[in-house]
C-alpha positions as CSV (number, residue, x, y, z in Angstrom):
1,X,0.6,1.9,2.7
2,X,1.0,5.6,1.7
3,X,-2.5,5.3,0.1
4,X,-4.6,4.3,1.9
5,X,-4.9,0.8,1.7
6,X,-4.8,-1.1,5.5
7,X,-2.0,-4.2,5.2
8,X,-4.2,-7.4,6.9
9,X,-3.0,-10.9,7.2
10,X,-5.4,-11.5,4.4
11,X,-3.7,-9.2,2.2
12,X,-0.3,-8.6,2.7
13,X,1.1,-12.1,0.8
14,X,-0.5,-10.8,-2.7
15,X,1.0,-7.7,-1.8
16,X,4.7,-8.7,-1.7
17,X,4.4,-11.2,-3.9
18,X,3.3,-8.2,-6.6
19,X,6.2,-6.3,-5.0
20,X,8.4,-9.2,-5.7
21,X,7.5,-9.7,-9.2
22,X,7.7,-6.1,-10.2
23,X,11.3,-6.4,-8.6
24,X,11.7,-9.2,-11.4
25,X,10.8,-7.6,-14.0
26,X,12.7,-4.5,-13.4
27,X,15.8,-6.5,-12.6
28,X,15.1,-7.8,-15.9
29,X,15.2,-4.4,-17.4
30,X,11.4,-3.9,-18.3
31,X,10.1,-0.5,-17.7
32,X,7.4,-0.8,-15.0
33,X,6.7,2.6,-14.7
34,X,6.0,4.0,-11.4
35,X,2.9,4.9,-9.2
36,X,0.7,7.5,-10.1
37,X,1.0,10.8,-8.1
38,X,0.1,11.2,-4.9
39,X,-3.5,12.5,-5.1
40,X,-5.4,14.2,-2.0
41,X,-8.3,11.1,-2.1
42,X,-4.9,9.4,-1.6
43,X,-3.9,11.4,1.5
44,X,-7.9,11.4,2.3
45,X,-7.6,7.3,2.3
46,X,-4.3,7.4,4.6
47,X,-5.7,9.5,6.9
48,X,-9.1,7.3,7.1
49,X,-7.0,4.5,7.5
50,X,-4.7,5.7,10.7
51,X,-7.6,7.0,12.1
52,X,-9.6,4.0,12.0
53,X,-6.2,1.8,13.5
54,X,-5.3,4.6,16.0
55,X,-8.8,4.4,17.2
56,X,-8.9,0.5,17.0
57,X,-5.4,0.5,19.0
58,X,-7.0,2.8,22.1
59,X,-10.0,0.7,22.4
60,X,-7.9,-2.4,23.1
């Protein structure tokens, strides 16, 4: 995702499903809010992150 955070097999069903539900409840009309800004640790993480799949991906 945009920060950081590397989508898995592991992870990616409690993902959507919090996706989903926040979907809900906005359909709903709750105010969810949004995500904080976009930080530079953010970008930092992102960057980590493609790095360590791009380098994963050449090795293969």
């Amino acid at each position: 995702n945009p920060r950081g955070e590397f989508y898995s097999r592991e992870n990616i069903r409690e993902a959507l499903d919090m996706r989903n539900f926040m979907d809900i409840l906005r359909s709903t009309g709750v105010e969810t809010g949004g995500p904080s800004a976009f930080s530079n640790s953010d970008r930092q993480n992102f960057a980590k992150q493609l790095d360590r799949f791009l380098a994963g991906s050449l090795r293969r």
